[in-house]
N, C-alpha and C positions, 0 to 999 in steps of 0.2 A: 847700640848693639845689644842682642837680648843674648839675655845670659841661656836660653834652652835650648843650644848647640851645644854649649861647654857642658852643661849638665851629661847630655847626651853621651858626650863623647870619652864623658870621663867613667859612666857607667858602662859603659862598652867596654873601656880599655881593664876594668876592675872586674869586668867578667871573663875578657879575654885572659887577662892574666891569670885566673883564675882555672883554667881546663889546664895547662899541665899538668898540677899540683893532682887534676883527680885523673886523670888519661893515665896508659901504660901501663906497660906489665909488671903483676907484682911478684910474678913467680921467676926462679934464674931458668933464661931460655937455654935450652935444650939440644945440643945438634941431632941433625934428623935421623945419625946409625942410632940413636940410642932412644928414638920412638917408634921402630920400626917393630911391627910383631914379632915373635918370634915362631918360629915354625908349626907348624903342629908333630905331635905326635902320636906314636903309635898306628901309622900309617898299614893298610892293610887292605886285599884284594880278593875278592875270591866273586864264584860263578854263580848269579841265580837267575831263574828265570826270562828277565826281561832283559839282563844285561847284566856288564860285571860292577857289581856294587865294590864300594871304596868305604873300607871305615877308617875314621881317626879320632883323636880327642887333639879339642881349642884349644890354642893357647892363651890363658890368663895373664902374662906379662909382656913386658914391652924386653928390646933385647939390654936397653936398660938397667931394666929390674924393677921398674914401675910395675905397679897393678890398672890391669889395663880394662877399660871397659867402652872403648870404641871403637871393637872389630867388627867390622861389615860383614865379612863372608869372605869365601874361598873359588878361588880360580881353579880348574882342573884342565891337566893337562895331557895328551896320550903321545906315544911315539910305537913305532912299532918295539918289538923287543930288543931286537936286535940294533936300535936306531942309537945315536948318539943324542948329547945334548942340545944340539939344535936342531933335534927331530923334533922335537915336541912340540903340539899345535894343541892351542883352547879347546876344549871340547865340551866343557859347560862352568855352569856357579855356582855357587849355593849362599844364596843372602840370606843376612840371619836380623832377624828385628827383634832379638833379645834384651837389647844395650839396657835399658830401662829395669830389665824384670832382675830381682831378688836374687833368685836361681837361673840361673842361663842351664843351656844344657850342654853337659861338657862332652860327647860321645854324637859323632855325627856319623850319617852317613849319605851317599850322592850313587844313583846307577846309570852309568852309561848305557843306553839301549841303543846306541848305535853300533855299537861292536859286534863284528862278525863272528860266526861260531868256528870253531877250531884255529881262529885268530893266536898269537900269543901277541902282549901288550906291555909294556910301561907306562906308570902315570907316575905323578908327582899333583901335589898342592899348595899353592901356594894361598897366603893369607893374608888378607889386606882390610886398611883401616878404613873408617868414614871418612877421614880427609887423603887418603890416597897412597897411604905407604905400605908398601909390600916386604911380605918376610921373602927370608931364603926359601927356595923348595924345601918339602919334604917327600921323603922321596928319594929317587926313585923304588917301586912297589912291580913287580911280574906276575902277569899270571896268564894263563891259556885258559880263552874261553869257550864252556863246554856247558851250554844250560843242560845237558842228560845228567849232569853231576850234582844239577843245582842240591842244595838241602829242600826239604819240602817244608811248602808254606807251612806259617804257625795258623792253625783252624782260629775263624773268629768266632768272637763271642757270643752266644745266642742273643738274638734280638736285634744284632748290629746290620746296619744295614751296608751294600756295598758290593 
């Protein structure tokens, strides 16, 4: 009987034993209300040219209280004004490929160019992470769309092209 099975069999079993001790998680897991983003704010609507633009600022934590640095992007939402909450239908995203950089940018904004003129409107946004979890709306934000009201472009920069 050769002994290079038993050799085998025993450095297999000494490796196998071996991955739990380095497997698993070393952090205490988390239920998932409390990795959910949290909303954005300072939510806000108003009329320009192409459509009605939406500003808001990111949120940086989780609902938590973590510091959060794996927000994807933002869902936007429309109903008409006068609509409830299950008016509301996707109307676009806005993904953000900041996660990596130093400074992210905290002041966003998205324009709806599909909205009709003398329209009035609600939206909401919501925010969601690179693995899939969603904040609460924020929101809802009204306004009646009227590009004659728009503010006028900011002139560009000489030399810029565009």
């Amino acid at each position: 009987m050769s002994k290079r099975p038993a050799v085998v069999t025993l450095v297999m079993l000494a490796v196998a034993g071996g991955l739990p001790i380095a497997c698993g998680n070393k952090t205490p897991v988390r239920p998932p209300q409390l990795v959910q983003p949290r909303p954005a704010t300072s939510l806000g609507a108003y009329s320009s040219r192409p459509g009605v633009t939406l500003t808001w600022r990111r949120p940086v934590t989780y609902t938590g209280g973590g510091r959060m640095n794996d927000l994807g992007g933002f869902d936007i939402e429309r109903a008409p004004a006068d609509g409830g909450p299950n008016d509301f239908v996707h109307v676009g995203s806005l993904t953000l490929d900041d996660q990596e950089r130093f400074r992210q940018e905290r002041s966003l904004e998205w324009t709806d160019t599909s909205a009709v003129s003398g329209e009035r409107y609600q939206y909401r946004v919501i925010s969601f992470t690179l693995d899939g979890y969603r904040s609460a709306p924020a929101g809802p934000v009204q306004v009646q769309f009227d590009p004659s009201k728009a503010p006028p472009e900011k002139p560009k920069p000489a030399g810029s092209s565009g």
